[in-house]
C-alpha positions as CSV (number, residue, x, y, z in Angstrom):
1,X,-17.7,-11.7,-1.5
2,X,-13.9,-11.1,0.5
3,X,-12.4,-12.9,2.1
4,X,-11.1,-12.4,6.2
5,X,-7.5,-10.9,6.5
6,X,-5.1,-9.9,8.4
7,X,-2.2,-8.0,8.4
8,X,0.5,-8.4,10.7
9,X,3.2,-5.6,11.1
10,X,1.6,-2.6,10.2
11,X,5.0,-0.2,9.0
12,X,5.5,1.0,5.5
13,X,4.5,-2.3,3.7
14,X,1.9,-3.5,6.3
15,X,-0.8,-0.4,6.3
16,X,-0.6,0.3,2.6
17,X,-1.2,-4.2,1.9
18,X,-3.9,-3.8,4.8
19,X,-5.9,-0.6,3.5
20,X,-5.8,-1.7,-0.2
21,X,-6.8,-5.6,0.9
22,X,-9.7,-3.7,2.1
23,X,-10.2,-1.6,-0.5
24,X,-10.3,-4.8,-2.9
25,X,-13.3,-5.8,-1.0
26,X,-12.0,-7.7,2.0
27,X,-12.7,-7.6,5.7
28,X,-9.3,-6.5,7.4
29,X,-8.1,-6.6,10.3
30,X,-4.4,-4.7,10.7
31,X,-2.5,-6.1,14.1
32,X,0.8,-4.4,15.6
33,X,2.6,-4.3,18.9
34,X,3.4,-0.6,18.3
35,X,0.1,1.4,20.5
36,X,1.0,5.1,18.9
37,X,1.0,3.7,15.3
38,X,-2.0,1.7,16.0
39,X,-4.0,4.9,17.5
40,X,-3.2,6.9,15.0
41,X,-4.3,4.2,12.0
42,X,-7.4,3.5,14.4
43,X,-8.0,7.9,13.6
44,X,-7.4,7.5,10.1
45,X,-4.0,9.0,10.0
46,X,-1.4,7.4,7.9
47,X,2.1,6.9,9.8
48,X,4.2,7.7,6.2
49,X,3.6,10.0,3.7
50,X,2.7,8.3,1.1
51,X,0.5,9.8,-1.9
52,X,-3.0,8.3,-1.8
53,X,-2.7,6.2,1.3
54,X,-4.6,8.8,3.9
55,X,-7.5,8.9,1.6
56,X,-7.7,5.1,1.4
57,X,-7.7,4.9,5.2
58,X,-10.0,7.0,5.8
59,X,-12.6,5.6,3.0
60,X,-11.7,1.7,4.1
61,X,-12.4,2.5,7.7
62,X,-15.7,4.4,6.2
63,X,-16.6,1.3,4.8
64,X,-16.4,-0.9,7.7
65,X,-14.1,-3.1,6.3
66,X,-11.2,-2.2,7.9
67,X,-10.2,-2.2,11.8
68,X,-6.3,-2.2,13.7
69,X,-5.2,-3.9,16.8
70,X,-2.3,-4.7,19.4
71,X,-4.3,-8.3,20.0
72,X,-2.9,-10.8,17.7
73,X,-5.8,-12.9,19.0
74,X,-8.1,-10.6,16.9
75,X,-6.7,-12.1,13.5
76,X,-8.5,-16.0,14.9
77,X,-11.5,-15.7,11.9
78,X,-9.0,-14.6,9.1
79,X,-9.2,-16.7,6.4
80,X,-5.8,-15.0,5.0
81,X,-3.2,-14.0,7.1
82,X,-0.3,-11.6,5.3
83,X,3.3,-11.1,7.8
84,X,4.4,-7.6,6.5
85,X,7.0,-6.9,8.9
86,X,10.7,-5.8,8.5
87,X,14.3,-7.2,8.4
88,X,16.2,-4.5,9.2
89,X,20.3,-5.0,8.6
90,X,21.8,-5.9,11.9
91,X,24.1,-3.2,14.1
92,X,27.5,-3.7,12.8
93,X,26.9,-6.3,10.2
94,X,25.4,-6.8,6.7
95,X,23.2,-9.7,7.2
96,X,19.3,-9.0,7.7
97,X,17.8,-9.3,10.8
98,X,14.7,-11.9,10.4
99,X,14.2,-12.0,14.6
100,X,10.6,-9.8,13.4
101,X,9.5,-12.4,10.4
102,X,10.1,-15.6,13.1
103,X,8.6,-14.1,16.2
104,X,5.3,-12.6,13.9
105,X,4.5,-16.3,12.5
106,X,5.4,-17.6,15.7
107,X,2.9,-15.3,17.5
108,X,0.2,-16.0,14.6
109,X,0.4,-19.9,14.5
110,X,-1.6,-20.4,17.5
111,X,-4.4,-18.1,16.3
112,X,-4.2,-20.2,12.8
113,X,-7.8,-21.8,11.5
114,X,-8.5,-24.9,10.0
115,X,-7.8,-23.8,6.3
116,X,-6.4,-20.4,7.0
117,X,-3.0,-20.3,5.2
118,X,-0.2,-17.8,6.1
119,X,1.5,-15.6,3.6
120,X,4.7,-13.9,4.3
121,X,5.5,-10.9,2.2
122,X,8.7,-9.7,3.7
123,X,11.9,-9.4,1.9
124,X,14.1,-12.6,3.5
125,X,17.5,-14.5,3.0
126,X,17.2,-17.4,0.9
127,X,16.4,-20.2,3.0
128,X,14.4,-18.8,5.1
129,X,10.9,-19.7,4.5
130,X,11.6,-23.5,5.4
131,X,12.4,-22.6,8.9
132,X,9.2,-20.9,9.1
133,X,7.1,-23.3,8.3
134,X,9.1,-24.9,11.2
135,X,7.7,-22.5,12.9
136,X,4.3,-22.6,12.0
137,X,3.7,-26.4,12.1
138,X,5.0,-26.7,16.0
139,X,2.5,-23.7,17.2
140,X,-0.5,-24.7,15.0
141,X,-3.2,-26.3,16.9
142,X,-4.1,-29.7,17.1
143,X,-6.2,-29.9,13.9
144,X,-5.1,-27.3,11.7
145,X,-2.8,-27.6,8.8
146,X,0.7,-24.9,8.6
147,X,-0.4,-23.5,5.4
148,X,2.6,-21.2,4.3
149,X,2.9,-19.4,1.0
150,X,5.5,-16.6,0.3
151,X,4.2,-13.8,-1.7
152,X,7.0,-11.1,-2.0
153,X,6.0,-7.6,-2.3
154,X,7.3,-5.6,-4.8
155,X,6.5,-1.8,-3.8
156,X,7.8,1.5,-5.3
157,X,7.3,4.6,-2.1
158,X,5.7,7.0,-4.0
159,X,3.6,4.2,-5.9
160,X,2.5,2.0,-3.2
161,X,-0.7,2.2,-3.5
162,X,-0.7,2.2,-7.0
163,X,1.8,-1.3,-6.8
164,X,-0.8,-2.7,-4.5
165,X,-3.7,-2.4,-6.3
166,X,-2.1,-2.9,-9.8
167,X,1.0,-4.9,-10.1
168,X,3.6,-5.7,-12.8
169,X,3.7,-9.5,-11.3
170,X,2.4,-11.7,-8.8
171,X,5.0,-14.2,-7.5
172,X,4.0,-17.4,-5.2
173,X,6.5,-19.2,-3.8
174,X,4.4,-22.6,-2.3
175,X,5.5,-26.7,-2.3
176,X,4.1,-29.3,0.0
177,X,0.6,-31.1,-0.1
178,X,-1.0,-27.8,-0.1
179,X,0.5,-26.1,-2.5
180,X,-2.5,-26.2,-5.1
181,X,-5.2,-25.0,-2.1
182,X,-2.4,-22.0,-1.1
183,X,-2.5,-20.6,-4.6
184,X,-5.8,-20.9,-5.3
185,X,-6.8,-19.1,-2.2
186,X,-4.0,-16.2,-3.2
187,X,-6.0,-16.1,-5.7
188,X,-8.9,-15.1,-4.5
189,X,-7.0,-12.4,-2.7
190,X,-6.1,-10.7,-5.7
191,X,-8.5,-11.6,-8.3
192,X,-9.3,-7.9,-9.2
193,X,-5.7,-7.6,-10.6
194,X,-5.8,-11.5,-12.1
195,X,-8.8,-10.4,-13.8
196,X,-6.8,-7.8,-15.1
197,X,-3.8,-9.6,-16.5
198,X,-1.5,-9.0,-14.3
199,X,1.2,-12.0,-14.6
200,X,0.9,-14.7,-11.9
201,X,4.5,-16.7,-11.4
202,X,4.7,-19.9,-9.3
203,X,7.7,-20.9,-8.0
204,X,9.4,-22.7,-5.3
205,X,10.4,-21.2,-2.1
206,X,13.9,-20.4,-2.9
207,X,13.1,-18.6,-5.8
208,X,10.3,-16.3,-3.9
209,X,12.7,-15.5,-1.6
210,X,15.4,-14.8,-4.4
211,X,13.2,-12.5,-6.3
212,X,13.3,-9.7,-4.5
213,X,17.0,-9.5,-3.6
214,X,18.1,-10.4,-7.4
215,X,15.4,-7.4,-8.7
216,X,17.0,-4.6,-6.1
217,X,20.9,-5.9,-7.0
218,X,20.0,-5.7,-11.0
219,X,18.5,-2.0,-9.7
220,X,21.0,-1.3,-7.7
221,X,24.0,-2.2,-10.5
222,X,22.5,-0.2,-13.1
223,X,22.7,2.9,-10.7
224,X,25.9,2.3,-9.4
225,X,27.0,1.7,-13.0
226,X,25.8,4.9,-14.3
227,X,27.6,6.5,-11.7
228,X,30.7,4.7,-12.2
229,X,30.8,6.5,-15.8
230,X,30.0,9.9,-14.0
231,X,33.3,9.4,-12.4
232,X,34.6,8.2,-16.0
233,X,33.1,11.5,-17.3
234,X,34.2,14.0,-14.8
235,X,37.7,12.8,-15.6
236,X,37.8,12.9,-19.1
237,X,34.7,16.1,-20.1
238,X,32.0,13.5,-20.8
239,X,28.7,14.5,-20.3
240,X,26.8,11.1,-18.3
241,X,23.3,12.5,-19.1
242,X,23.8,12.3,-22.5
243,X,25.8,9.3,-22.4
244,X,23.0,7.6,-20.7
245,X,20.1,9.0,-23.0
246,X,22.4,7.6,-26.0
247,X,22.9,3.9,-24.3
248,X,19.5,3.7,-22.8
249,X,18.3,3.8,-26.4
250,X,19.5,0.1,-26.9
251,X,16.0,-2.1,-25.8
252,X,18.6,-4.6,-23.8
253,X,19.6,-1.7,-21.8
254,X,16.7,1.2,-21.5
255,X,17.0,4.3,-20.3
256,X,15.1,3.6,-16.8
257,X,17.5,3.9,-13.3
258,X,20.2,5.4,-15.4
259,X,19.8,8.3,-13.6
260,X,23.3,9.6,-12.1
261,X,23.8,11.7,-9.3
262,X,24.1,11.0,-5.9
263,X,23.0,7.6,-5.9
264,X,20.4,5.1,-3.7
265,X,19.5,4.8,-0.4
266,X,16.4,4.2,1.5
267,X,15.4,1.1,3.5
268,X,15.7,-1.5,0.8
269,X,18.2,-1.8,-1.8
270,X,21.0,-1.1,0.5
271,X,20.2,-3.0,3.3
272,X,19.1,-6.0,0.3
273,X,22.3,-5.9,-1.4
274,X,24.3,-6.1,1.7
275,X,22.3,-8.6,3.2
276,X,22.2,-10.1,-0.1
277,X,26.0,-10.8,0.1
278,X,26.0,-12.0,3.7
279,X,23.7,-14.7,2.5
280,X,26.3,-15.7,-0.3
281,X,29.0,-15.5,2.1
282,X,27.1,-18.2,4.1
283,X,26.0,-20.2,1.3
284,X,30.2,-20.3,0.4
285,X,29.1,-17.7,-2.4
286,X,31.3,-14.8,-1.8
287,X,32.6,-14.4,-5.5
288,X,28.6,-14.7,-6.7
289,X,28.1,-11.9,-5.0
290,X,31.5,-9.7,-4.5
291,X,30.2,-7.4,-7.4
292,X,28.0,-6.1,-4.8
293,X,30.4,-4.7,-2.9
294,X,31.6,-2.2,-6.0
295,X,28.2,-1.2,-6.3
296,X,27.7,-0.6,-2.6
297,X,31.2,1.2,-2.2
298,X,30.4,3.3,-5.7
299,X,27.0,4.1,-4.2
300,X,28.6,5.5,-0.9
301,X,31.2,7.5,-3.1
302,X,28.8,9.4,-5.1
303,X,28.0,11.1,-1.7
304,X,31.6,12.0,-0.9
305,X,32.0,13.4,-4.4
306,X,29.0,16.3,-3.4
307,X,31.0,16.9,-0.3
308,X,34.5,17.6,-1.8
309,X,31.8,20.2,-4.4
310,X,31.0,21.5,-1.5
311,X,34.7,21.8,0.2
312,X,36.5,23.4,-3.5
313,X,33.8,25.6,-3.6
314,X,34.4,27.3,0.5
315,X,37.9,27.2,0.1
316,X,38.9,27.7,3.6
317,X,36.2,29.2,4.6
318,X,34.2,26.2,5.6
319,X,33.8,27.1,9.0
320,X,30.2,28.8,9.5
321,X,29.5,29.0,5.8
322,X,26.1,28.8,5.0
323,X,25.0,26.0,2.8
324,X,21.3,25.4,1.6
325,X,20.4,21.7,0.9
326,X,17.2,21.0,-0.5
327,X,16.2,17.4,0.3
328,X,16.1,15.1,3.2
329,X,13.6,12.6,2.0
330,X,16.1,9.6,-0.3
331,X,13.6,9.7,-2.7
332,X,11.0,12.5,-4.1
333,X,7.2,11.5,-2.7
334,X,8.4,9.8,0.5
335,X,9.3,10.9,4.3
336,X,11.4,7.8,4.4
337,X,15.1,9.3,5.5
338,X,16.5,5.4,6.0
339,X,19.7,6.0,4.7
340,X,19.4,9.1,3.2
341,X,22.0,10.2,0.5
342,X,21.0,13.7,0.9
343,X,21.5,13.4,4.8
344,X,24.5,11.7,4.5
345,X,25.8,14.6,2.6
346,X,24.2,16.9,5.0
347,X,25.8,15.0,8.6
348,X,28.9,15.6,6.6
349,X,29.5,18.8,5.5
350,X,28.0,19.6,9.7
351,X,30.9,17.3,10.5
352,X,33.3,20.0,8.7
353,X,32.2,22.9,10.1
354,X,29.2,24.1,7.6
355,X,26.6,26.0,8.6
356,X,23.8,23.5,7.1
357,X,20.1,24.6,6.3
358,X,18.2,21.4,5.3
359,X,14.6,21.7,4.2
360,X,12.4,19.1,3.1
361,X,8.6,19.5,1.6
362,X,7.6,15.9,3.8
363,X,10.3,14.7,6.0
364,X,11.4,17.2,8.4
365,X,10.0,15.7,11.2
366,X,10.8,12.3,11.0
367,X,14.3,14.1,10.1
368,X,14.3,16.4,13.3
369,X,13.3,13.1,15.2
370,X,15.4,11.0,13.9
371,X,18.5,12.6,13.0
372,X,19.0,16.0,15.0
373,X,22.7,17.0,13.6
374,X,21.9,19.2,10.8
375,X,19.5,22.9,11.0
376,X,16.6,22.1,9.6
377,X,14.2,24.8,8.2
378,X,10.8,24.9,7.5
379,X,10.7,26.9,3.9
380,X,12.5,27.3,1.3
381,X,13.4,30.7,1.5
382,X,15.1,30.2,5.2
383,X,17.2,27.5,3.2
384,X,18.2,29.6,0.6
385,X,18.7,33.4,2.1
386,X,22.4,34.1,2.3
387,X,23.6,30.6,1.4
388,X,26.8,30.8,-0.5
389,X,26.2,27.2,-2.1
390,X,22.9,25.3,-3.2
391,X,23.0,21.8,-3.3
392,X,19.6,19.9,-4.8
393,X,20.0,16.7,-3.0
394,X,16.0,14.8,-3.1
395,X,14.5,16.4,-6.7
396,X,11.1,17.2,-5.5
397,X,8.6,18.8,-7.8
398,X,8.9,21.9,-5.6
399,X,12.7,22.4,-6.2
400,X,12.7,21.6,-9.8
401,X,9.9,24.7,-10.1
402,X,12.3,27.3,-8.4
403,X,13.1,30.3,-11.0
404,X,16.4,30.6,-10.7
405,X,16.3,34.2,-11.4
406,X,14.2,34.5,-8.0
407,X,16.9,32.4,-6.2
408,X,19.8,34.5,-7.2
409,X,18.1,37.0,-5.4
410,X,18.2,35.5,-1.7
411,X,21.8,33.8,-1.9
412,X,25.1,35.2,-1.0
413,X,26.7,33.0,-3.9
414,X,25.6,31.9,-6.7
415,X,26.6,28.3,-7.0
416,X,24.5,25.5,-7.3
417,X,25.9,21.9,-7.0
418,X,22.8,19.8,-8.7
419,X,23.6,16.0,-7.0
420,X,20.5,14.8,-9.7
421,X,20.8,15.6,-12.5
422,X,17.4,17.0,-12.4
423,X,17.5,21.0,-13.1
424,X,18.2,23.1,-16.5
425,X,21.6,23.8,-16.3
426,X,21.6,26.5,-18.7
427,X,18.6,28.3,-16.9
428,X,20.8,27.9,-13.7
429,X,23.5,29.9,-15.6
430,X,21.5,32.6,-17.2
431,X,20.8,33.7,-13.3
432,X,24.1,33.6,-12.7
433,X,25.0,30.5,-11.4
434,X,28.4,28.3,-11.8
435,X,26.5,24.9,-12.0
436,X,28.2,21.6,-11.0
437,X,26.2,18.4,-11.9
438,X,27.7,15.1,-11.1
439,X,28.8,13.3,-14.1
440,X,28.9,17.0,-16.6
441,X,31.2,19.3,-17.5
442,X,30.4,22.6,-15.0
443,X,28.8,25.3,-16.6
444,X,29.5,29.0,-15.5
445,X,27.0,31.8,-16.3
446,X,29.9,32.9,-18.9
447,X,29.3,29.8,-21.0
């Protein structure tokens, strides 16, 4: 039999951990201040694109198990009660903003059982979880026990469900007299995937909160260091794919997230890494952590590398040229456009006079919302007709299937600046194209 949970913050992390909680067999209930986002859950329609998530909404609610709400006094029976909300970085500074995480368990404590324990699952500076327990303990009632476990989430967009329901690890972070009653009941949260074999760690608080931050830094190197020898390749007539298909062979390094182009972005591992080193500023850590910075900086100069592509090919005729760039989305499978490579790229080139056509399989609207500066277009073909330069930017399925041949048809010149790494060059340039990939030696339909 489930257990009673709820879910408190319902964004990104919050409705996919509430539907699949329900789908595991649970009686959910999902709780957020945000009206629109809870209507539109309450109809079954999922706020982010994210592949199997409608489906799962709309069978949980089917079921019965699974209910929203702006009352935080609604969550009182829960048994389990998960904080899913965000830390954003702060306007003007690197550190994460953790005002969400203390005013959620500070709204919950009250509500708080005898036995209930709370389980935070959002990505925080180290030494934060103590204070929250802080928290907890002086809004609990008279009677009831702050129960506090940190359970950090560990989801891919694109995968979320699939991370949900199926993980690599489990991670606990729990101390204090309840420690053994917190994990047990964790347990009984996820036994589906324990059953499984999926890996259970328990750790101390410090380390739950590190685990997160150290996994999207490691991630977040290895990118930025792929890229770093794109640079060294562009300079010297390496090629960076095949130098990173001949190092990825070596089983300490693997061939996974050495994928160069135009780097991360999205609404962790930049905002982790930065906040990351703000932490290690604070802790008197600043040379722990100053190798962040290089990757942050190469990061953000992977995007100023597709502009000046972009520049040398116009000449001086930036002014009013039309440029088709296919992506908005910072990943493939996602409408997520938190710091967006490709509309970083995109906001610049508008900056320097281009005549921009963005389009986007998923994302347009939050982009039109959200980010207004560039011409966005709703297919393909209005992207691509009379462009002088193509510049693949998100590698959706749907770009990697264009025929080239086709889309020398509908431009005015046949470059194409892959920022990827994800099309066949020579197929490119057997329709004509001059092809610049970041990190290879250009090819030109002569070649």
């Amino acid at each position: 039999m489930g257990l009673k949970i709820s879910v408190i913050g319902t964004g990104y992390l919050g409705a996919v951990h509430a539907a699949c909680m329900a789908e595991l067999g649970h009686d959910v209930v999902g709780v957020d201040t945000d009206v629109l986002k809870i209507e539109a859950l309450a109809a079954g329609r999922s706020p982010i694109f994210e592949p199997g998530l409608p489906e799962l909404l709309v069978s949980a609610q089917a079921s019965g198990r699974l209910r929203w709400s702006t009352d935080i006094a609604d969550v009182a029976d829960a048994d389990v009660h998960f904080v899913c909300v965000g830390t954003p970085q702060k306007p003007g500074e690197y550190a994460a903003n953790t005002d969400y995480v203390f005013g959620a368990f500070a709204s919950l404590a009250p509500h708080m059982k005898a036995g209930s324990v709370a389980v935070g699952k959002s990505t925080v500076p180290v030494g934060t979880v103590p204070r929250v327990l802080e928290v907890l303990q002086a809004g609990v009632c008279d009677g009831v026990d702050a129960r506090l476990i940190w359970n950090p989430e560990f989801l891919r967009e694109g995968f979320a469900v699939k991370d949900t329901l199926t993980p690599d690890r489990f991670v606990y972070g729990v101390e204090g007299e309840f420690a053994d009653a917190n994990v047990a009941r964790l347990d009984e949260v996820y036994a589906r995937a324990l059953a499984a074999g999926t890996p259970r760690l328990v750790t101390n608080f410090a380390t739950a909160e590190l685990v997160k931050v150290s996994a999207n830094a490691f991630l977040a190197t290895k990118i930025s260091f792929i890229n770093a020898m794109a640079e060294v390749c562009e300079a010297s007539g390496g090629d960076v794919v095949a130098l990173a298909d001949a190092i990825g062979h070596d089983e300490r390094i693997g061939r996974k997230f050495l994928g160069a182009g135009v780097g991360f972005g999205g609404g962790c591992l930049p905002k982790d890494i930065r906040a990351f080193m703000a932490r290690g500023e604070e802790l008197g850590l600043a040379e722990s952590v100053e190798f962040l910075r290089t990757v942050d900086a190469t990061n953000v100069r992977r995007r100023s590398r597709v502009v000046e592509l972009v520049r040398d090919v116009l000449g001086e005729d930036v002014v009013g040229a039309p440029v088709a760039v296919l992506g908005a989305a910072f990943k493939p499978n996602s409408d997520d456009i938190r710091d967006s490579p490709a509309l970083d790229v995109a906001e610049r080139l508008v900056a320097l006079g281009v005549d921009v056509r963005v389009h986007d399989p998923e994302a347009l609207a939050v982009a039109r919302a959200q980010r207004p500066g560039p011409g966005y277009v709703d297919t393909v073909d209005e992207a691509l007709v009379g462009a002088r330069v193509v510049v693949l930017l998100t590698e959706w399925q749907v770009y990697r299937d264009l025929d080239p041949a086709d889309v020398a048809e509908q431009v005015a010149g046949r470059v194409l600046i892959d920022g990827r790494n994800a099309l066949d060059r020579q197929r490119w340039a057997e329709a004509g194209f001059t092809v610049h990939a970041l990190g290879r030696p250009t090819i030109t339909p002569a070649n």
